[in-house]
C-alpha positions, 0 to 999 in steps of 0.5 A: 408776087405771091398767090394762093392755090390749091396743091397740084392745082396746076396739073389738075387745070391740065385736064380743063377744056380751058386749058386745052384750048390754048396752043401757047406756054404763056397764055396757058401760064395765064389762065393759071394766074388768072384761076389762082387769083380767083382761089386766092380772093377766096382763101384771103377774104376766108382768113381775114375774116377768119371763116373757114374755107366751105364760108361763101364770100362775096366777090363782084363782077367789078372785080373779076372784070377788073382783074380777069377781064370782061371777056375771060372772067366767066370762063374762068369761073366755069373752069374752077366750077368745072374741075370741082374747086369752088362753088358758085352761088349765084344769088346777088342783089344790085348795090347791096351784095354781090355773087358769092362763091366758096372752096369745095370739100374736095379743095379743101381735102387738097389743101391750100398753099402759097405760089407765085404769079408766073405771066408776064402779061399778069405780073405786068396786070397786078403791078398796075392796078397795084399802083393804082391802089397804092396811089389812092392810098396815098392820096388819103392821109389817114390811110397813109399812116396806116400803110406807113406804120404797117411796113415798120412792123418786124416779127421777133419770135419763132413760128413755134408760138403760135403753133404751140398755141393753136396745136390741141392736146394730144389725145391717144388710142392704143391702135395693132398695141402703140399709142398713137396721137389722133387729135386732129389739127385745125386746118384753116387754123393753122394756115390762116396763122401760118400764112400771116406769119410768113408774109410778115416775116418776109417782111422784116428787112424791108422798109418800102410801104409798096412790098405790103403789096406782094403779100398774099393776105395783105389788102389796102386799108379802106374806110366803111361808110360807119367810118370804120377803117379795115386793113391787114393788121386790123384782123391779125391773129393774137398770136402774132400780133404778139410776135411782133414788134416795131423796127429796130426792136420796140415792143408794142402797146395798146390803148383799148377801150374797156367792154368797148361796145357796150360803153359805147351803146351806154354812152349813147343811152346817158346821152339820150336821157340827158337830151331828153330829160327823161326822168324816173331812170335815175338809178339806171343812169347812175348804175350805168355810169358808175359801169362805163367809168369803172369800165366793169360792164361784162363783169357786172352782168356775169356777177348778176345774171345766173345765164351769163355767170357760166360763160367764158369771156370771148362767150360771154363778150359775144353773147351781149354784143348779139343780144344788143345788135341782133334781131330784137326777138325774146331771146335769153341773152336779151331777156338778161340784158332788159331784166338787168338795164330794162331802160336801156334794153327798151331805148336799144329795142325800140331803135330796131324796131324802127329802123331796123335791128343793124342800126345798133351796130351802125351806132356802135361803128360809127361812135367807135370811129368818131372817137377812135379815128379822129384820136388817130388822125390827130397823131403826129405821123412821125410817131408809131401807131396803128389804128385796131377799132376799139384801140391804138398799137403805140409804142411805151413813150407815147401810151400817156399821150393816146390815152389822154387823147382819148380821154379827152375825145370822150369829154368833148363828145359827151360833156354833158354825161361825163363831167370834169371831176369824172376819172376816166383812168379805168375806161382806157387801159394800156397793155403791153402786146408784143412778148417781151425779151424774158418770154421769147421763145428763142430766149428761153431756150437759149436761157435753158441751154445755159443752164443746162451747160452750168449745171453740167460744169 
């Protein structure tokens, strides 16, 4: 069982009154745990979301009490507080959110790292609560497959790849005459991707769904009230998602569907007209159309907008998702969009305006999961897949039949917008996701060695 924690953490807890205060080896073992699993809430909330580590997270007092006990849970947040670790913001608001609480610059500094659950009485309390939601897990079959698909993943490639990737480019400064390389390394970068890929390499030689558990950034799939599901592989890093592949050795693919959200927002608007018969929208309701099938949204608001045509694409995907989702203000990014689509702009505006600006992204999850989570419930549970929000991790033989059954959901869910002699060949895209044998890292090196030998001979 592992944990995060700050490095020299445990020394450092020496000089706690907490500490102190306790005569036996076990309970001060305990307070150890019970401080790390605190940390280790924070640091695996902050990687999963990908945020970096000073980003307050929420954690309720359900929790705490749950995990740390009614009557220690406060003291074991005075003591982090105390010893300068975390930062507690106290703020909350009944059922909509919880105190939040952060890591300190001087945490930070310190640097996180990996460590074991020493107590017994805590081994003893993790295991069962792990139970518990292994359980519940199970009792859920959707949920299930999820756990059960998880488990088969198997990392092939070295941990070179995505530190190749995320390392910057070296920038030098003559320093007393050498050159020496002062890029500076993206820390919470590197320990999100390292902490990922070291738990699921852990994970290669087993099988069993409950060892997912032990991982420090593993947490139980859960279903949101959209109908979203959120689990571990659902936020891996690129990197090493592609670094990985299905037991014994399958590569993996992925059926997405193309500019998702907006072809979602889209649908729903034809949908609305349709409904409503409203007239003189025609053209848009064409243009529109003509879009979700080619699926070429980003692509067209690029070519037709001198705002968007400089953006790269994560900037330019970003900056249209928060100009349909956020607040309805006369910002640039909206002004584009209402010059470009005015009808749909106007119908997207006028839902925040009445039931507030978080709706479009309500609509936009809980369509996502009616067409999405119902395709993977369908699945056969023999197969493989994995459910990532606006697609499904497969492997080659059964790319044909998720995309038809995704195709064949958005018919049945729009069939007065989408007719039988629409194609919709280019609305769901395969891609191969896993680096093949010709690309691994290991391959090419070994490829290089031999030519290196023959050339030599």
């Amino acid at each position: 069982m592992k944990q995060f924690t700050i490095k020299g953490f445990a020394d450092l807890l020496v000089s706690s009154t907490q500490y102190k205060g306790l005569i036996t080896k076990e309970k001060r073992l305990l307070l150890l745990d019970r401080c790390n699993w605190f940390i280790s809430d924070i640091v695996r909330q902050n990687i999963l979301q990908d945020k970096p580590y000073d980003t307050f997270v929420n954690i309720s007092s359900q929790s705490l009490k749950r995990y740390l006990g009614n009557r220690n849970y406060k003291d074991i947040q005075s003591c982090l507080v105390g010893l300068g670790i975390v930062v507690a913001n106290s703020k909350y608001s009944t059922k909509n959110f919880s105190k939040s609480f952060c890591l300190t610059k001087k945490a930070i500094e310190l640097g996180v790292c990996e460590t074991y659950i020493y107590s017994d009485k805590f081994k003893e309390k993790i295991k069962r609560e792990m139970q518990l939601s292994f359980d519940d897990i199970n009792s859920n079959p959707v949920l299930k497959k999820i756990l059960d698909n998880t488990v088969k993943l198997t990392v092939t490639e070295v941990a070179m790849h995505y530190v190749s990737k995320i390392l910057p480019d070296p920038e030098y400064r003559e320093i007393d005459n050498e050159l020496v390389d002062i890029s500076e390394v993206n820390q919470f970068k590197m320990d999100r991707y390292s902490a990922y890929y070291n738990s699921f390499y852990e994970l290669n030689e087993i099988n069993d769904p409950k060892a997912l558990f032990d991982s420090p950034v593993f947490y139980p799939p859960s279903i949101a009230r959209s109908g979203r599901i959120y689990h571990t592989i659902a936020s891996m890093p690129r990197y090493i998602r592609e670094s990985i592949r299905v037991i014994p050795n399958e590569l993996i693919w992925e059926v997405d569907m193309s500019s998702a959200q907006p072809s979602i927002i889209f649908l729903e608007w034809l949908n609305y007209v349709k409904k409503n018969q409203l007239k003189g929208v025609e053209d848009e309701y064409n243009l529109c159309l003509r879009l979700v099938l080619e699926g070429g949204i980003y692509k067209y608001i690029q070519q037709n907008s001198s705002y968007y045509k400089g953006l790269s694409y994560d900037k330019l995907k970003k900056n249209i998702l928060s100009a349909m989702n956020a607040e309805n203000k006369p910002t640039k990014p909206n002004k584009e969009l209402r010059r470009l689509f005015p009808n749909v702009m106007r119908w997207v505006n006028s839902i925040k305006r009445q039931y507030g600006y978080k709706q479009m992204s309500h609509i936009g999850q809980r369509t996502e999961a009616n067409i999405f989570v119902e395709v993977y419930n369908q699945l056969p549970n023999e197969i493989f897949a994995l459910l990532i929000h606006d697609c499904i991790l497969v492997t080659e033989k059964d790319v044909v039949r998720v995309k038809v059954d995704l195709e064949n959901r958005i018919r049945k869910l729009y069939s007065n917008v989408i007719l039988p002699n629409h194609n919709l060949d280019k609305l769901f895209r395969p891609g191969l996701v896993s680096i093949d044998d010709e690309n691994l890292l290991i391959n090419q090196f070994l490829e290089s060695v031999k030519n290196d030998f023959e050339e030599g001979v």
